[in-house]
N, CA, C and O atoms as a CHARMM CRD file, in Angstrom:
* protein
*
  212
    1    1 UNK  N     32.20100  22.82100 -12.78100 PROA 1      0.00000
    2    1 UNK  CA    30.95000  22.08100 -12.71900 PROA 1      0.00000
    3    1 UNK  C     30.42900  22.12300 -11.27800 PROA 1      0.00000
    4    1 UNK  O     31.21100  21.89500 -10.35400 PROA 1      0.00000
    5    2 UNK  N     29.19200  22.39300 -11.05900 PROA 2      0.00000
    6    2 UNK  CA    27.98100  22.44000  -9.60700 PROA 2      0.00000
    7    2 UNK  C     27.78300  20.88500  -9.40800 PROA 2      0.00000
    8    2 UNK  O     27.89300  19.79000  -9.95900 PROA 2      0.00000
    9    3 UNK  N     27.47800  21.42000  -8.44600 PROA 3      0.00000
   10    3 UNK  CA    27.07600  19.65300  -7.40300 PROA 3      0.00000
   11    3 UNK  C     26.05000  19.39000  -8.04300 PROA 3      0.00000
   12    3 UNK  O     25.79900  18.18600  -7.99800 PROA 3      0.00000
   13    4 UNK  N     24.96900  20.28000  -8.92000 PROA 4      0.00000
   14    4 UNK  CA    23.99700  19.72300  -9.21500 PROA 4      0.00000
   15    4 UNK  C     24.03800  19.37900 -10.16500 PROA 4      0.00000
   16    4 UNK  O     23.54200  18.25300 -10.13800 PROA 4      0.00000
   17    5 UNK  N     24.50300  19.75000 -11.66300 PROA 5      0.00000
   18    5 UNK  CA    25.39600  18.76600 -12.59200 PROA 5      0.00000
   19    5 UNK  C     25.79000  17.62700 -12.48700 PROA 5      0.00000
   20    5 UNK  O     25.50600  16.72700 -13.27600 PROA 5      0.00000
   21    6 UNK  N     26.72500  17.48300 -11.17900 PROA 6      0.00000
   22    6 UNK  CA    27.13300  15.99500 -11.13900 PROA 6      0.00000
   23    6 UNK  C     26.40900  15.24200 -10.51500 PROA 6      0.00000
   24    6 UNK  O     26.75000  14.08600 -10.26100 PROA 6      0.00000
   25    7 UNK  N     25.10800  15.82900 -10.09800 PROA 7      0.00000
   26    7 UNK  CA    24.17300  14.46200  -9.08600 PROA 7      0.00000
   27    7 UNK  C     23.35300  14.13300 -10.59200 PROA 7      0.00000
   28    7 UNK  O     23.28600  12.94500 -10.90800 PROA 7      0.00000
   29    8 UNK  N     22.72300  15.17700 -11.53500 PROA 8      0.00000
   30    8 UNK  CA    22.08400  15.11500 -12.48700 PROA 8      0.00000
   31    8 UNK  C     22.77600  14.11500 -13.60800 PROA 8      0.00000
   32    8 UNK  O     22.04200  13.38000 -14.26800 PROA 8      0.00000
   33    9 UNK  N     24.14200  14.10800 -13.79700 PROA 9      0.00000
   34    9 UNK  CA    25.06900  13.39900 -14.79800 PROA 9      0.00000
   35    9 UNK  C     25.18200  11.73000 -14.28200 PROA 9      0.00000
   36    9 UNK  O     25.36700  10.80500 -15.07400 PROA 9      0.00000
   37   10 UNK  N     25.01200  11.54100 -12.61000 PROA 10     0.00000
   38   10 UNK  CA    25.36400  10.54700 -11.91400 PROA 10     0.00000
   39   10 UNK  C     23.65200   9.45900 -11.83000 PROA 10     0.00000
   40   10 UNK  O     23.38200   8.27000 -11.66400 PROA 10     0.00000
   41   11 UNK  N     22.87000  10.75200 -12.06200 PROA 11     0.00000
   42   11 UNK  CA    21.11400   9.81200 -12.33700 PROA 11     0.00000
   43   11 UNK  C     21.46000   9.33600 -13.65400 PROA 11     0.00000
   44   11 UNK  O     21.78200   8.17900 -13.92100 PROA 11     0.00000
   45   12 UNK  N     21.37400  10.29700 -14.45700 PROA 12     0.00000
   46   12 UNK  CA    21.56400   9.73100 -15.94700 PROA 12     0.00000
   47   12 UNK  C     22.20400   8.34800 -16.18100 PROA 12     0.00000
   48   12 UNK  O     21.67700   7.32300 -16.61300 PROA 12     0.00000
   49   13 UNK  N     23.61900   8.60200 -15.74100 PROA 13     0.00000
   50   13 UNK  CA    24.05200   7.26500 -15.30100 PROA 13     0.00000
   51   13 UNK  C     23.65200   6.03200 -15.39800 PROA 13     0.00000
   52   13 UNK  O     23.60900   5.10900 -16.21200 PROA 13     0.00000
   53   14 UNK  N     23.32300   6.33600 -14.13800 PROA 14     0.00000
   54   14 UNK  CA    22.90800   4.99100 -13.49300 PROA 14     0.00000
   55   14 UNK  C     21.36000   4.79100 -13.89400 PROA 14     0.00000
   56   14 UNK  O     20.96600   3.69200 -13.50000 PROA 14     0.00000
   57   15 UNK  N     20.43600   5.48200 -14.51600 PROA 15     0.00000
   58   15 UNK  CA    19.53800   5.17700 -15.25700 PROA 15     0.00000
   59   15 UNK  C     19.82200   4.49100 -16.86600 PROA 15     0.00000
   60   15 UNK  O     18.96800   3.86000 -17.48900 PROA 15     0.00000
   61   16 UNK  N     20.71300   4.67700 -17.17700 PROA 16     0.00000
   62   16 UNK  CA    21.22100   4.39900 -18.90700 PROA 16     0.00000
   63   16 UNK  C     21.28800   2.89800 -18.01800 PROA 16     0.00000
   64   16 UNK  O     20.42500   2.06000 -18.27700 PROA 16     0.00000
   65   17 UNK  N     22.24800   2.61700 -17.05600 PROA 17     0.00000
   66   17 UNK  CA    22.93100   1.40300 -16.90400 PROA 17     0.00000
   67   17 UNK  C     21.67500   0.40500 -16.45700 PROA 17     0.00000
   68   17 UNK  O     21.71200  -0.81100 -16.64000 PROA 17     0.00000
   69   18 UNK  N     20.43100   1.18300 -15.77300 PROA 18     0.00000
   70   18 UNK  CA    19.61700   0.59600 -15.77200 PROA 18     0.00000
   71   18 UNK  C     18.49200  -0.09400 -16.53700 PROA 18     0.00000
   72   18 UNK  O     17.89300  -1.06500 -16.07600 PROA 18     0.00000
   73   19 UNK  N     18.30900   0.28800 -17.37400 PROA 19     0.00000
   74   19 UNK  CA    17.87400   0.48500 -18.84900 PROA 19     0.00000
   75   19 UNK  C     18.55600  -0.63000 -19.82500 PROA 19     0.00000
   76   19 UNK  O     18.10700  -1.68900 -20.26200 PROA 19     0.00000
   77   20 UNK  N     19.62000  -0.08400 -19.97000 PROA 20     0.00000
   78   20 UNK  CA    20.82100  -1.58600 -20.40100 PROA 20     0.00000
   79   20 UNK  C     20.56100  -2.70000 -19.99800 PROA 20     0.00000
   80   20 UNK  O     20.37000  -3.65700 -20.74800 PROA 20     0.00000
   81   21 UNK  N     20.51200  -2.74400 -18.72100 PROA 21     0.00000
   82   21 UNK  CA    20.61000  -4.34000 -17.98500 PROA 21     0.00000
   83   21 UNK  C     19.65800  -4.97500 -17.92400 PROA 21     0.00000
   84   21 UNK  O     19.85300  -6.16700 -17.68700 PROA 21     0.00000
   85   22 UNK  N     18.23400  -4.52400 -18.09800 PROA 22     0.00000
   86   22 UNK  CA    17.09200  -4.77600 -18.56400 PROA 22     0.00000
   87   22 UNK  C     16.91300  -4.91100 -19.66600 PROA 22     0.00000
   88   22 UNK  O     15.99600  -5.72100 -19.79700 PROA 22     0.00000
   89   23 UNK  N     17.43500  -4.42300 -21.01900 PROA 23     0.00000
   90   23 UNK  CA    17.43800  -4.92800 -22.25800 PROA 23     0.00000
   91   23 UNK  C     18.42600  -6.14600 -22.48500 PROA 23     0.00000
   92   23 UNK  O     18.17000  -7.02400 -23.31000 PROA 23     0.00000
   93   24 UNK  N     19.49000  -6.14500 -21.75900 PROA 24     0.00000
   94   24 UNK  CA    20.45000  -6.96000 -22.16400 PROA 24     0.00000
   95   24 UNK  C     19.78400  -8.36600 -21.37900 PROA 24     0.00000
   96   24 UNK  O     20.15600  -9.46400 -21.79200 PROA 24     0.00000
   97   25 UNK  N     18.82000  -8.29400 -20.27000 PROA 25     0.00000
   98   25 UNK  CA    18.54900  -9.65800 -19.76000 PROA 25     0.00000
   99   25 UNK  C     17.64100  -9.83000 -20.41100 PROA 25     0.00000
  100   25 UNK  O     17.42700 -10.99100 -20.06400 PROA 25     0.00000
  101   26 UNK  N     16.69000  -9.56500 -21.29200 PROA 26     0.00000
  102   26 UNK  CA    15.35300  -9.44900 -22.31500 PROA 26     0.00000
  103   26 UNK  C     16.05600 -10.49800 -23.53500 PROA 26     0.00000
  104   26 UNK  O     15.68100 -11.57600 -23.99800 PROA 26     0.00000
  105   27 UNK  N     16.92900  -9.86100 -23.73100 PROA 27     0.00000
  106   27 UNK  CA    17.85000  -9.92500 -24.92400 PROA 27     0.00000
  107   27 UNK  C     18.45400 -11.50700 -24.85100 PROA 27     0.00000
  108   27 UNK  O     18.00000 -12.46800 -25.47200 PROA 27     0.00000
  109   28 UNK  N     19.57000 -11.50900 -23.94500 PROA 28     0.00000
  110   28 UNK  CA    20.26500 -12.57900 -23.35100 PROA 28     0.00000
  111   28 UNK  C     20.34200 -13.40900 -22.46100 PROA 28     0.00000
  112   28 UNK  O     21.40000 -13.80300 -21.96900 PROA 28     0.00000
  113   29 UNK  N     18.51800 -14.00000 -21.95400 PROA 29     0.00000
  114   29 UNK  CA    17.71400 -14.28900 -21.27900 PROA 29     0.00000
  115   29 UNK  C     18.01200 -15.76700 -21.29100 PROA 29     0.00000
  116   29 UNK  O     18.06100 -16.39700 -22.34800 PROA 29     0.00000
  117   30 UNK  N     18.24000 -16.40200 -19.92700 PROA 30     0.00000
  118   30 UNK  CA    18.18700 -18.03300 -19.71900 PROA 30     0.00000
  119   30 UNK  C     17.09100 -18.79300 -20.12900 PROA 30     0.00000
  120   30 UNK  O     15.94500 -18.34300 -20.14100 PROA 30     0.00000
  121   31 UNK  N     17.33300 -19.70300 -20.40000 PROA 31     0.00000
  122   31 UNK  CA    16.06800 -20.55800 -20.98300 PROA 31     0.00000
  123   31 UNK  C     15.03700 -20.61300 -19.82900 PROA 31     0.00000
  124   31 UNK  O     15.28200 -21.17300 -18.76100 PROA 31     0.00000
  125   32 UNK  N     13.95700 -20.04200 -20.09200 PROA 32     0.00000
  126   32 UNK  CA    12.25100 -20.30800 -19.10900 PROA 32     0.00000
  127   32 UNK  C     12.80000 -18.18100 -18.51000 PROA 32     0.00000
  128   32 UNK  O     13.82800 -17.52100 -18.65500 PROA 32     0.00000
  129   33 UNK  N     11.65900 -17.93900 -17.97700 PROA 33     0.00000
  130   33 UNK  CA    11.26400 -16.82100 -17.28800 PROA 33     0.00000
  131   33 UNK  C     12.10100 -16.73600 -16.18500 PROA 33     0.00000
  132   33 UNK  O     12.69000 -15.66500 -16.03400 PROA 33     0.00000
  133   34 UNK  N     12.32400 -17.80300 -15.21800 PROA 34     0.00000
  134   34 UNK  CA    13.08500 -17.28400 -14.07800 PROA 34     0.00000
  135   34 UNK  C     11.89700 -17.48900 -12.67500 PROA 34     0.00000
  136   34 UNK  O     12.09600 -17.29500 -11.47600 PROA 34     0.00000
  137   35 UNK  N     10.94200 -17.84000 -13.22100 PROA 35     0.00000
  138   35 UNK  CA     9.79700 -17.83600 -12.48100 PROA 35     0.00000
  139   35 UNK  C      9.40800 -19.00000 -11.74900 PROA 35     0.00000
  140   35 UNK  O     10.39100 -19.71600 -11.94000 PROA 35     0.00000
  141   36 UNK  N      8.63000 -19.65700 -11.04300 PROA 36     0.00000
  142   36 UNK  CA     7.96000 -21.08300 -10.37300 PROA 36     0.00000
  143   36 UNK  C      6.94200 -21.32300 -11.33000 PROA 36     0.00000
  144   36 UNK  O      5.86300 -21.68800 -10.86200 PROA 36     0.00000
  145   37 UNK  N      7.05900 -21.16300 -12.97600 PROA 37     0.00000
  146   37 UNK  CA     6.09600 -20.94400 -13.60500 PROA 37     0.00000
  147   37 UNK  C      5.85700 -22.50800 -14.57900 PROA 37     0.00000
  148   37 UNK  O      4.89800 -22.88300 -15.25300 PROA 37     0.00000
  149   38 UNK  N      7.58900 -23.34500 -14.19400 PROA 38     0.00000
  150   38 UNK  CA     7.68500 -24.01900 -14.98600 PROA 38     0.00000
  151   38 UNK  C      7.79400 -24.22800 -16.54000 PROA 38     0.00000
  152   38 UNK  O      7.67600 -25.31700 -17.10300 PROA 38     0.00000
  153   39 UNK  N      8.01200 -23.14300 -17.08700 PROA 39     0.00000
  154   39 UNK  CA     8.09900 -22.88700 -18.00500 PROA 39     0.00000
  155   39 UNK  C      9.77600 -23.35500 -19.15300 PROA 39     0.00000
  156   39 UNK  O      9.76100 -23.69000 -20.33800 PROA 39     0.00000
  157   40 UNK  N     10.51900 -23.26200 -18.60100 PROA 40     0.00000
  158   40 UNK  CA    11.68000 -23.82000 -18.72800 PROA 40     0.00000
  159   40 UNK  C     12.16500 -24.77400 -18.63400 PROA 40     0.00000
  160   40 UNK  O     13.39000 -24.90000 -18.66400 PROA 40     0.00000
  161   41 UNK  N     11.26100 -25.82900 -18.47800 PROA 41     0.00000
  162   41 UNK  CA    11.69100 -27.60300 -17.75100 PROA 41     0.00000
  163   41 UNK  C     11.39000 -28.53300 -19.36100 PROA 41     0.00000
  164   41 UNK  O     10.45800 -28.35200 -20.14400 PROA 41     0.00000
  165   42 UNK  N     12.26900 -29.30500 -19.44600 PROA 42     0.00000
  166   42 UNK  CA    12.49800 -30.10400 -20.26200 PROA 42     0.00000
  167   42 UNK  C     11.46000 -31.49500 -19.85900 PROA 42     0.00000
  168   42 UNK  O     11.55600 -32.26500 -18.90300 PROA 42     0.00000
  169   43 UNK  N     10.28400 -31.46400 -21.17700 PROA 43     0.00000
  170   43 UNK  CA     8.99500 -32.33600 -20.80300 PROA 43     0.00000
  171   43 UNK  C      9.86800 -33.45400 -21.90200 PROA 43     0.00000
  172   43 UNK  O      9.15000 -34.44600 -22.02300 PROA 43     0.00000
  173   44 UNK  N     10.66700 -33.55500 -22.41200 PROA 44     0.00000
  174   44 UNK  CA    11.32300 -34.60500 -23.32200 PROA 44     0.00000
  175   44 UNK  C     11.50700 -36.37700 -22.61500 PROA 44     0.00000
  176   44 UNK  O     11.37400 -37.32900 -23.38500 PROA 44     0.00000
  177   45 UNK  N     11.72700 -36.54300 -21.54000 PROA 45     0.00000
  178   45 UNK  CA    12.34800 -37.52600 -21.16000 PROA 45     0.00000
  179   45 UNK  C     10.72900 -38.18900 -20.12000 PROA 45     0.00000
  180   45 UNK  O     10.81900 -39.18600 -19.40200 PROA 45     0.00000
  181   46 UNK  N      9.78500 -37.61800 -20.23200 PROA 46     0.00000
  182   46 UNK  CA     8.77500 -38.17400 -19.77100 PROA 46     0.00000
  183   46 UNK  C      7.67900 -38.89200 -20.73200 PROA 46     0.00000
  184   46 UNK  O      7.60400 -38.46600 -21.88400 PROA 46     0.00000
  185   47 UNK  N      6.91600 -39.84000 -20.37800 PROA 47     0.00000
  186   47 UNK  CA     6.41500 -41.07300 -21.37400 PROA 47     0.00000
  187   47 UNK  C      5.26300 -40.42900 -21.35800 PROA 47     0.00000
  188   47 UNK  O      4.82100 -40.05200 -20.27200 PROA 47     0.00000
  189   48 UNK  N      4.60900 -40.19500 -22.46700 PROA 48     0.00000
  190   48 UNK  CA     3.17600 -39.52400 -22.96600 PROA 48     0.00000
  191   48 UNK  C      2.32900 -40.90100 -22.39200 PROA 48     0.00000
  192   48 UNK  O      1.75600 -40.58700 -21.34900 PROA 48     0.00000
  193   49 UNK  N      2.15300 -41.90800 -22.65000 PROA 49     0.00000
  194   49 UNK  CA     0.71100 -43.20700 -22.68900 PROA 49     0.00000
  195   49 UNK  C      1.17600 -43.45000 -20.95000 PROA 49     0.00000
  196   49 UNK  O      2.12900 -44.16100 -20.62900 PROA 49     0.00000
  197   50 UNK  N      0.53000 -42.90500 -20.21900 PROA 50     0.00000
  198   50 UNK  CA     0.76400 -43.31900 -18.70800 PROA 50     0.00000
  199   50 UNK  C     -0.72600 -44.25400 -18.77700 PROA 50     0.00000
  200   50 UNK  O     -1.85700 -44.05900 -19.22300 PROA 50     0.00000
  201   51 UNK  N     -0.24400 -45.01100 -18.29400 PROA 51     0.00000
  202   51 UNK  CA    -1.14900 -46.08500 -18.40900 PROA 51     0.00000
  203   51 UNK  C     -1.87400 -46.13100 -16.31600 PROA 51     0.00000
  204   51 UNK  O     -1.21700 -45.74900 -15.34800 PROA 51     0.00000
  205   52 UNK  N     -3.21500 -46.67300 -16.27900 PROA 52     0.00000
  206   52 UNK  CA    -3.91000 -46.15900 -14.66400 PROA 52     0.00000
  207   52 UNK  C     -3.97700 -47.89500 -14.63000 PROA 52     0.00000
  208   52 UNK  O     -4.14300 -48.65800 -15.58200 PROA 52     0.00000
  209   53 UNK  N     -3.82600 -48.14800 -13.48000 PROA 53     0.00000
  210   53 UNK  CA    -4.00700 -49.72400 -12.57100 PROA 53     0.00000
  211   53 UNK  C     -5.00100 -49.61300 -11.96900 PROA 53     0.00000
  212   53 UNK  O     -5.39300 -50.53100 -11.24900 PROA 53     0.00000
Protein backbone atom coordinates (compact mmCIF):
# COMPACT_ATOMS: atom_id res chain seq x y z
CA UNK A 1 0.00 0.00 0.00
CA UNK A 2 1.23 3.97 -1.16
CA UNK A 3 1.25 6.80 1.17
CA UNK A 4 -1.49 7.96 -0.81
CA UNK A 5 -3.90 5.16 0.00
CA UNK A 6 -3.28 5.58 3.50
CA UNK A 7 -3.72 9.46 3.71
CA UNK A 8 -6.97 8.76 1.40
CA UNK A 9 -8.20 5.66 3.87
CA UNK A 10 -7.16 8.03 7.01
CA UNK A 11 -9.71 11.14 5.39
CA UNK A 12 -12.33 8.64 4.94
CA UNK A 13 -11.85 7.93 8.40
CA UNK A 14 -12.01 10.54 10.10
CA UNK A 15 -14.79 11.91 7.87
CA UNK A 16 -17.20 8.69 8.62
CA UNK A 17 -16.27 9.52 12.41
CA UNK A 18 -17.25 12.90 11.65
CA UNK A 19 -20.44 12.35 10.22
CA UNK A 20 -21.27 9.85 13.13
CA UNK A 21 -20.77 12.29 15.83
CA UNK A 22 -22.98 14.66 14.29
CA UNK A 23 -25.74 12.22 13.83
CA UNK A 24 -25.25 10.65 17.08
CA UNK A 25 -25.49 14.31 18.87
CA UNK A 26 -28.78 15.06 16.56
CA UNK A 27 -29.89 11.78 17.68
CA UNK A 28 -28.82 11.74 21.45
CA UNK A 29 -29.15 15.38 22.02
CA UNK A 30 -29.46 17.09 25.72
CA UNK A 31 -32.53 18.64 26.50
CA UNK A 32 -32.68 22.52 24.75
CA UNK A 33 -30.12 23.31 21.70
CA UNK A 34 -27.05 24.05 23.67
CA UNK A 35 -27.54 27.61 22.80
CA UNK A 36 -28.23 31.20 25.03
CA UNK A 37 -31.48 30.58 23.31
CA UNK A 38 -33.24 29.49 26.40
CA UNK A 39 -34.86 27.02 25.04
CA UNK A 40 -34.25 24.21 27.48
CA UNK A 41 -35.23 25.92 30.86
CA UNK A 42 -37.94 24.54 32.84
CA UNK A 43 -40.94 27.46 32.83
CA UNK A 44 -42.88 24.89 35.39
CA UNK A 45 -42.10 26.31 38.80
CA UNK A 46 -42.92 29.98 37.82
CA UNK A 47 -46.54 31.62 38.73
CA UNK A 48 -48.50 32.59 35.47
CA UNK A 49 -51.07 35.67 37.36
CA UNK A 50 -48.04 38.07 38.31
CA UNK A 51 -49.93 40.48 39.72
CA UNK A 52 -48.31 44.81 39.16
CA UNK A 53 -48.38 47.21 42.53
Amino acid sequence: MNIQAIIIILIFIAAVFYVGRIMYKSIFAKKGCGSNCKCGVDFSGIETGKQNQ
